[in-house]
N, C-alpha and C positions, 0 to 999 in steps of 0.2 A: 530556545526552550519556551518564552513567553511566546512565540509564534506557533509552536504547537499546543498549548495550552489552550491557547484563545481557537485554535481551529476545533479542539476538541466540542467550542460552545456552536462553532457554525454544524459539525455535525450532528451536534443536540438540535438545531434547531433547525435541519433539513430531513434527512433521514431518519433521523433519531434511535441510531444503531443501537440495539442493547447491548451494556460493555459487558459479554460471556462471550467462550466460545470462537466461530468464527466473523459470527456480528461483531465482536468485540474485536475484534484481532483488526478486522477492518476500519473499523473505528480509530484503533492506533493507526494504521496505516493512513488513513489521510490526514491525523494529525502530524504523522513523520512527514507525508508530501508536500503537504503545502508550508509546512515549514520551512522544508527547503526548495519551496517557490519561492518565500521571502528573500531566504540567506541563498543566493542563486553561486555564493564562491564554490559550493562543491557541493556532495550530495549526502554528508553526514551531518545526524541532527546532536545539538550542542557540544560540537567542536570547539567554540571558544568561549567554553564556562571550564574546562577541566584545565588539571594539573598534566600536562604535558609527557611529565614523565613516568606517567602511572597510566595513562589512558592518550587514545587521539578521538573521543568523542561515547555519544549513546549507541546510536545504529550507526547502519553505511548501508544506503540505499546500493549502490552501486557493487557491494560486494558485503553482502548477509554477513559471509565466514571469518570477515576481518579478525585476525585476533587481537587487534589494538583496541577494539569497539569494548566498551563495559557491558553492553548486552547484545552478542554476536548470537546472530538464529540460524533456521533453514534458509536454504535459497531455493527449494524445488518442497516441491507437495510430497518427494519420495522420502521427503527429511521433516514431513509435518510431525507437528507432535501434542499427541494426541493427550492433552491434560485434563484431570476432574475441576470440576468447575467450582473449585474452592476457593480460597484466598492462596492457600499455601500452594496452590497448580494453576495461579495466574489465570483465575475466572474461566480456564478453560485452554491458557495460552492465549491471554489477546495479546500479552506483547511478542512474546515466544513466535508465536507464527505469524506474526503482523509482518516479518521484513519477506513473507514471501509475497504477497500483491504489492508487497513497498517495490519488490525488486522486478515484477512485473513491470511496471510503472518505469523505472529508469528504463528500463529497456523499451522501452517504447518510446522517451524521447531522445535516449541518447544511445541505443545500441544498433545493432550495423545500420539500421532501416529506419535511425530516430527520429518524430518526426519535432525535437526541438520542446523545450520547456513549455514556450508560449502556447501553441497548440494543445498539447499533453494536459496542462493545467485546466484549461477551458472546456475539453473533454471530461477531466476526473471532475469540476465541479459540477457539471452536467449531469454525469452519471449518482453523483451522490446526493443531489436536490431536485430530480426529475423520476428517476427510476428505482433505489434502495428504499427501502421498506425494514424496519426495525430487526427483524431476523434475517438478514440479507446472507447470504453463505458465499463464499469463492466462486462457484458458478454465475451466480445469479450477479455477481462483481463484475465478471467478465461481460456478460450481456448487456450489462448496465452502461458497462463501458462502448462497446461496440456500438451500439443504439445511440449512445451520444453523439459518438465519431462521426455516425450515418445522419443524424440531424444535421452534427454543424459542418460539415462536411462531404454534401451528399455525392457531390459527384470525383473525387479522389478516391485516395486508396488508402485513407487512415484507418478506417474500420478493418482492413488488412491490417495493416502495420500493429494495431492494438490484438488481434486474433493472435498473431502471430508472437507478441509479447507474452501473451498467458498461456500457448502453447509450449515457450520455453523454461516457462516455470511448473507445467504439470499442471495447470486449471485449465482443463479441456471442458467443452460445453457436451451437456449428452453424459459424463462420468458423475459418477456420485461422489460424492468428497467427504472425509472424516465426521461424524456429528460432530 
């Protein structure tokens, strides 16, 4: 939890994602990420602050729909959900739909084609300190990402492997995505 907390300050101070919305949503999601960049034993964020037998953690990058998770989300865009941007509608759903780029994100280092935490990390820091911009939306995520790939990476086939990640989440490039 203190790892994502404190990551919340590195995206203040790279991107500077507004927390609504799906700027917001993304904002959680690389708080959830890199969080568990730090805690690398699995892919759920503060699993070992809870009562055990009431909860196995906050999210679960690895599987959104957990229902052991205290705040289980969508795993695809077909499951966004589309909130006012209040307090009582989660500024929009930042946390609500944050585990769908969260769970883009696993699957790119660990789904069939992973290309492995270490990589994956250095990619999402890339794309969130070189290319996101304060209203960044799930699109503009996906490109951000890819475009990192292609920097650090130019001659493999990670910017593949990252396409292909937001592909299976439903963040296609070219589609318009929820305000």
């Amino acid at each position: 939890i203190a790892a994502h907390e404190y990551s919340h300050g590195v995206v203040d101070a790279t991107a500077a994602l507004r927390y609504e919305n799906q700027s917001g949503a993304l904002h959680e999601h690389m708080a959830d990420f890199f969080a568990c960049m730090i805690d690398r034993d699995d892919w759920i964020l503060g699993e070992d602050t809870v009562d055990r037998q009431k909860s196995d953690g906050g999210r679960d990058l690895s599987d959104p729909h957990n229902p052991r998770m205290n705040d289980p989300g969508p795993k695809t865009m077909a499951e966004y959900k589309n909130l006012p941007n209040t307090p009582q509608g989660d500024n929009g759903g930042v946390h609500v739909n944050s585990t769908i780029p969260s769970h883009a994100m696993y699957l790119c280092a660990a789904g069939p084609s992973g290309l492995g935490r270490e990589k994956v990390e250095k990619i999402a820091y890339r794309a969130v300190s070189k290319y996101l911009t304060q209203y960044a939306n799930f699109v503009d995520y996906r490109r951000a990402q890819i475009s990192a790939a292609k920097d650090l990476f130019p001659n493999g086939n990670e910017a593949a492997v990252v396409a292909q990640s937001f592909d299976a989440v439903g963040i296609a490039d070219g589609q318009e995505t929820p305000p």
